[in-house]
C-alpha positions in Angstrom: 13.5 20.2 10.6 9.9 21.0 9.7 9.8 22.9 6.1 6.9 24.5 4.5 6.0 26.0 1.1 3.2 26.9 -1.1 1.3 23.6 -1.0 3.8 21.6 0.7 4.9 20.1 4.2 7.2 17.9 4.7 8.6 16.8 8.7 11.2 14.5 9.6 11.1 12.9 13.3 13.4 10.0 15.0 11.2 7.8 17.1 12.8 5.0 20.3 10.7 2.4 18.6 10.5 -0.2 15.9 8.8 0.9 12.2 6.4 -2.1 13.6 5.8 -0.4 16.2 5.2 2.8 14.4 3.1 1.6 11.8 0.4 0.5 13.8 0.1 4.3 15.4 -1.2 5.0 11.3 -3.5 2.4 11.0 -4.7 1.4 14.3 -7.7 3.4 15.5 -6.5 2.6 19.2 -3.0 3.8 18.9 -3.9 7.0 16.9 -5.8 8.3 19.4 -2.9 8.1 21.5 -1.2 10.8 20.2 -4.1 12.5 17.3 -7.7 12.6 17.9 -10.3 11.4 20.6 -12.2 8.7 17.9 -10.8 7.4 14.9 -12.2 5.1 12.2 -9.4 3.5 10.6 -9.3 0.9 7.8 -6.1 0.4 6.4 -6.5 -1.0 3.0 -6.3 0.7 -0.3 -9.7 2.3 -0.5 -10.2 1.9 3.4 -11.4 5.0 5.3 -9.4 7.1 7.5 -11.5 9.2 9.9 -10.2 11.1 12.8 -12.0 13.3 14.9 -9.2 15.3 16.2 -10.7 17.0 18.9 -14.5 17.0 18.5 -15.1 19.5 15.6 -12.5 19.6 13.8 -12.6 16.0 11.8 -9.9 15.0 9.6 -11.4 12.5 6.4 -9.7 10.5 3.2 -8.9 7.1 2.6 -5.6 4.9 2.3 -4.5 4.7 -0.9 -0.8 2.5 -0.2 -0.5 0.0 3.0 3.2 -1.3 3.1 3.9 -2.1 6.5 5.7 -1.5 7.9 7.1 0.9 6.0 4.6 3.5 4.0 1.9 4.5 4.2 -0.8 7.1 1.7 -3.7 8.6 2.7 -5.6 11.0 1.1 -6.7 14.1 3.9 -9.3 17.2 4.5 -11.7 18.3 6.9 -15.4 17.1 7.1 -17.1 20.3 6.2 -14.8 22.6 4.5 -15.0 24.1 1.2 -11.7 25.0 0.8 -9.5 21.6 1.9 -12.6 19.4 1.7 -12.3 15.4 2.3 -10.1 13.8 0.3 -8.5 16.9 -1.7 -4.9 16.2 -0.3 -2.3 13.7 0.6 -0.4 12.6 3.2 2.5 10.2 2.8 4.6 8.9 5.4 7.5 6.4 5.1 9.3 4.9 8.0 12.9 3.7 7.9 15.2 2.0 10.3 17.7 3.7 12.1 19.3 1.2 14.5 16.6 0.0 17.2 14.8 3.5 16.3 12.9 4.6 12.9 12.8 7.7 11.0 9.8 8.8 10.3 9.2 11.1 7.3 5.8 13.1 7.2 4.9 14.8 3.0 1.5 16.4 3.4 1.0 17.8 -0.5 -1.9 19.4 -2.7 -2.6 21.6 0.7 -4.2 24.8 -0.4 -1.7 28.0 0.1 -3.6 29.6 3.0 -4.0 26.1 5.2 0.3 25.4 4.8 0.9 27.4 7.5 -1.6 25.7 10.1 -0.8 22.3 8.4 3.0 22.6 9.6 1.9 23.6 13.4 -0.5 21.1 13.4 2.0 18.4 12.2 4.6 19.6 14.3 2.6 19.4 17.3 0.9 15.9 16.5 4.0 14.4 15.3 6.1 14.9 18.7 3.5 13.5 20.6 3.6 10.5 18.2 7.5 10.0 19.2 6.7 9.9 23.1 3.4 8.2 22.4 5.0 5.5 20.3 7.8 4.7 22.9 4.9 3.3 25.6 5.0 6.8 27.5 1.8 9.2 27.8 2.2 12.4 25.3 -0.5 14.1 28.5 -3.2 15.8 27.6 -3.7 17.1 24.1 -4.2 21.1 24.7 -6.2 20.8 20.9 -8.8 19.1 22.6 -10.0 21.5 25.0 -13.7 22.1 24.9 -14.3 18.7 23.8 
């Protein structure tokens, strides 16, 4: 159940698919795009760049900063452009555990400034259930974020 306070979001999903599986849709520029963004640049190392242009203006910038597959992974997070949650100036953690044949996914976003919480939670919410279907092999359909790309 998605939660949200001052600063804080934090999501918890169940996925029909390996943490493998999962892991690669966070590091792998052509399974991201599957269910976030129409281009990402993804180098999943400590220090690597994560770049994701979610839907043609709106680009979504930081670097890995922990790489466990399959099992965590840390990213730093803002938007190209912005003052106020600029590259870099939050983090994202998610860690995947088993749960039978399927994996629990758990989502932290933290240091997000009070007014972007709000929009941080739909945004996750949204992104992260099309991660669940996209993950499985199905098609998530269009992305309605990307219209007017």
């Amino acid at each position: 159940m998605p939660a949200a306070a001052d600063g804080l979001y934090e999501q918890e999903v169940r996925i029909d698919a390996t943490p493998d599986t999962v892991f690669d849709f966070l590091v792998e520029p052509e399974f991201m795009t599957q269910w976030m963004g129409t281009d990402a640049k993804l180098d999943a190392r400590p220090g690597g760049v994560m770049r994701c242009d979610i839907n043609g203006h709106d680009v979504a910038q930081g670097e890995y900063v922990v790489v466990e597959r399959p099992h965590r992974v840390v990213m730093t997070w803002g938007w190209v452009g912005s003052d106020e949650m600029p590259p870099g100036s939050s983090t994202v953690e998610v860690t995947l555990h088993a749960d039978g044949a399927a994996t629990v996914l758990r989502l932290v976003h933290s240091r997000i400034p009070a007014s972007q919480t709000a929009a941080h939670g739909e945004g996750w919410t949204h992104y992260l259930a099309r991660l669940t279907i996209a993950a499985t092999g199905a098609d998530p359909g269009p992305d309605p974020n990307q219209r007017g790309v």
